[in-house]
C-alpha positions as CSV (number, residue, x, y, z in Angstrom):
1,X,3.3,-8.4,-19.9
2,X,1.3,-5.5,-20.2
3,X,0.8,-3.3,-16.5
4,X,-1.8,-0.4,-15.7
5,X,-0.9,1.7,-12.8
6,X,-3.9,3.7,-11.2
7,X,-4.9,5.2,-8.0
8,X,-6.1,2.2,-5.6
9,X,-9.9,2.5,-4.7
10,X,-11.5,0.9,-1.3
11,X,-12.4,-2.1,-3.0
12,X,-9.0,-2.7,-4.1
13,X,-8.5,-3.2,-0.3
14,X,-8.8,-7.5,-0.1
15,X,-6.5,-7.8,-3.1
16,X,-3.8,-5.6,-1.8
17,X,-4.2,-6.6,1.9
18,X,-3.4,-10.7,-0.1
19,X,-0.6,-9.1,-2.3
20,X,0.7,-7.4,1.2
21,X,0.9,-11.0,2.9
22,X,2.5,-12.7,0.2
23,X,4.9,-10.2,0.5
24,X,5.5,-10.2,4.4
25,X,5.4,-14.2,4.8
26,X,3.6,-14.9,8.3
27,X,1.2,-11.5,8.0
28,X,-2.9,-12.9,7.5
29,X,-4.3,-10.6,5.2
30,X,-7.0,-9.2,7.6
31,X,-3.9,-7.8,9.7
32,X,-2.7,-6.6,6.2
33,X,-6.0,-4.7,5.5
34,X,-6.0,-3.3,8.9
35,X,-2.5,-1.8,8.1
36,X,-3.1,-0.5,5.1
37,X,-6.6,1.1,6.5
38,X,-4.5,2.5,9.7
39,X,-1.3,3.7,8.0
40,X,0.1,6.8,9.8
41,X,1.5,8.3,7.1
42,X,-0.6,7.7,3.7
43,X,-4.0,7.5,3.1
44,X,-5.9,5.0,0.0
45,X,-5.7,8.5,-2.2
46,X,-1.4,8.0,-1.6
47,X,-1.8,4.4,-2.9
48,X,-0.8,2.9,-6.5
49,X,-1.8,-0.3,-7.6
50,X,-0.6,-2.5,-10.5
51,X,-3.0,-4.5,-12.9
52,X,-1.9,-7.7,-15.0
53,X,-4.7,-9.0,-17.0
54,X,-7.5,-7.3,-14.8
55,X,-5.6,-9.1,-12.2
56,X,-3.9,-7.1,-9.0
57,X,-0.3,-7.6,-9.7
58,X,1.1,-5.2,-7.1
59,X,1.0,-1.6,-4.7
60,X,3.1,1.2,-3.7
61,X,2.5,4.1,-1.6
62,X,3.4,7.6,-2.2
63,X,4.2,9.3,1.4
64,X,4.3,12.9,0.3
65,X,7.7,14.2,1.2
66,X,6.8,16.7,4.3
67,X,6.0,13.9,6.1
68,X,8.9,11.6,5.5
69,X,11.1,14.9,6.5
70,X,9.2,14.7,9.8
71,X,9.4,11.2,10.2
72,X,13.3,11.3,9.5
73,X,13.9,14.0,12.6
74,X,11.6,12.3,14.6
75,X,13.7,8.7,14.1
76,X,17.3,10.8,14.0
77,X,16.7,12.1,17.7
């Protein structure tokens, strides 16, 4: 098995919103995209995808570490 890892692109978007709801059983994929699009910390330019065969095979998102120290105060009080 042979991945690529690149930065996603909107029309990545469908795929990752299906690989999202496989992932989170009882989540349609439309909600999925709408998450992705809306996320409050990342943006599509924080956002990794994985290819299989030309095939999406998975995502990650990168939330840049300034903001996760701000979401960790903002959760701790």
């Amino acid at each position: 098995m042979t991945l690529t890892i690149r930065p996603a692109v909107e029309a990545d978007l469908p795929a990752m919103a299906r690989v999202g709801a496989q992932a989170f059983p009882g989540v349609d994929a439309k909600v999925r995209e709408r998450h992705i699009r809306e996320h409050p910390l990342a943006t599509l330019d924080d956002m990794l995808v994985a290819e299989e065969r030309g095939q999406l095979a998975g995502t990650a998102t990168v939330i840049p570490p300034v903001t996760m120290g701000s979401v960790a105060r903002t959760r701790s009080c």
